[in-house]
N, C-alpha and C positions, 0 to 999 in steps of 0.2 A: 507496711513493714517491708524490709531491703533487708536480705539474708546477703551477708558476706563471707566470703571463704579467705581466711586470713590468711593460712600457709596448711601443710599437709607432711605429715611426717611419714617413716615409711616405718611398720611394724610387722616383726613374725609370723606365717600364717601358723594357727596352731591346730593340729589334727585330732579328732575326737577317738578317731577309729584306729589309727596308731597311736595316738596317747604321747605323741612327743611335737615339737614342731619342725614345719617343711621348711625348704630353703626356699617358697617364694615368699612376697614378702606383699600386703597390701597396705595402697595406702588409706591414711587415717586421715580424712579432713577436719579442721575444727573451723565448727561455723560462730561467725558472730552476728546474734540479732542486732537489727538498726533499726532503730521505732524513727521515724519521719514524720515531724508534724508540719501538717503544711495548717497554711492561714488561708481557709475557703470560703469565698461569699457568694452567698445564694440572691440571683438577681431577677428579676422580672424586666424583660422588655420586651418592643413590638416592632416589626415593619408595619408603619400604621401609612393607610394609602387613604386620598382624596378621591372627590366625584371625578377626577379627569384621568384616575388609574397613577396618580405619580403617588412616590413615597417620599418619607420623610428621612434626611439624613444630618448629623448633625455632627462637629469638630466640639471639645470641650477641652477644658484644663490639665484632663486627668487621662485621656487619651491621646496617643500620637497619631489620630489617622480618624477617620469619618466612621462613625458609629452610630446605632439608633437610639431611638430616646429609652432610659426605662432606669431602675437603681434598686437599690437592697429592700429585699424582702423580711421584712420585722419582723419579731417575736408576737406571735398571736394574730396575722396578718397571712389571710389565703393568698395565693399567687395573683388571680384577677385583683382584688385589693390592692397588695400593691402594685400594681401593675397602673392602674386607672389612680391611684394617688402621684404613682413617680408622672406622669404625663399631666399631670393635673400643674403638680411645681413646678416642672418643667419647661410644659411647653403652655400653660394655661389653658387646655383645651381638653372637650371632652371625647371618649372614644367610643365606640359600638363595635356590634358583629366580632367579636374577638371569640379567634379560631386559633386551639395550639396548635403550634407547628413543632416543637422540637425543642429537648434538654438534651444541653451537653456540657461538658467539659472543660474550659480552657485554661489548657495549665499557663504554670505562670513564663509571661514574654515582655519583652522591651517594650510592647504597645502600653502599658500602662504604667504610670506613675511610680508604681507601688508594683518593681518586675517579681519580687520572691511572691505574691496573690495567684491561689487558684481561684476561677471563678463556677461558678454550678450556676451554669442560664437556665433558665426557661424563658422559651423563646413563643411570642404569639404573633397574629398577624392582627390588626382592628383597622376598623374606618373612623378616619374621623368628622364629629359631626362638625368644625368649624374650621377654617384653614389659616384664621390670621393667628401669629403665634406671638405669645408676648414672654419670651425668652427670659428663664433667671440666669444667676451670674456662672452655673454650669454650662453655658452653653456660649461656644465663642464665633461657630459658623453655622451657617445652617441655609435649609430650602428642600422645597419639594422636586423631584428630579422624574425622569423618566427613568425605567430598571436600564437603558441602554445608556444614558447621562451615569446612573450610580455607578454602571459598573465599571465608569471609567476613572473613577473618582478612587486616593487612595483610600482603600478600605483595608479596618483590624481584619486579618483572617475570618474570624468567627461571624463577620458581619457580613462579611461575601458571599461564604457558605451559608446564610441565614437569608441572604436573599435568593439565592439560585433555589432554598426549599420552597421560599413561596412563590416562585415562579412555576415551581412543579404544581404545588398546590394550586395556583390559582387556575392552570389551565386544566388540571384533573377537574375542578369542579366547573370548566367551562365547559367540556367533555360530559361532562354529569348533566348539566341542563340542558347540553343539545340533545341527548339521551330521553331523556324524560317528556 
């Protein structure tokens, strides 16, 4: 909801304790509510990484810039679910080891299709267990890359910031096992 202050008028102040009014004078805002419906799609996708450490990046119809594989999470349908169905249509492959990384926000921008969409990610990182990819018709470029190859590659905002967490991520838990 978006509170608007339309204009302000100026009114008498009146005194309780003198019983008449002052000559200052305060002003009176009149607020107008704004209800804002935004159009939000709640999405599932992964920075999903091979045995040789590269990830997967991919161009589509519906994006203007390199993004990861993943799409809408359906009515009755946990996040992993869809998560492991949209990479299944997508890229024909199956995934493991999926570790969340991160929900967030992406209001709506020129990167997509459809610029009036907010989107609600949740963002995972998986391995996957097979690297040949047999691409549907969402999918116009693609390959696995190194994180130093993606990050020169353009990328939607949300997917750059999505990779630099697993980057954090993955060297926390490399940190973690020299530890142990």
């Amino acid at each position: 909801m978006l509170i608007k202050i339309n204009y302000y008028y100026l009114t008498p102040n009146y005194s309780p304790l003198l019983k008449t009014t002052c000559t200052t004078y305060t002003k009176v805002y009149i607020f107008r509510l704004t209800y804002i419906v935004m159009k939000i799609k709640k999405c599932a996708g992964a920075v999903i990484y091979n045995s040789e450490g590269k990830i997967f990046l991919m161009t589509s119809p519906k994006w203007n810039k390199y993004v990861i594989p993943g799409g809408k999470i359906e009515n009755g349908e946990t996040k992993i679910e869809a998560l492991k169905r949209e990479i299944k249509e997508e890229l024909g492959i199956e995934i493991t080891d999926i570790v969340k990384i991160s929900e967030s926000i992406k209001k709506p921008s020129p990167d997509f299709k459809d610029p009036t969409l907010t989107f609600h990610f949740v963002s995972f990182s998986a391995k996957a267990l097979q690297t040949k990819i047999i691409p549907n018709e969402e999918i116009s470029e693609y390959g696995w890359y190194t994180i130093e190859e993606a990050l020169k590659l353009p990328l939607v905002d949300s997917t750059e910031s999505l990779i630099k967490k697993y980057i954090e991520l993955k060297n926390h838990l490399i940190l973690d096992e020299v530890r142990d």
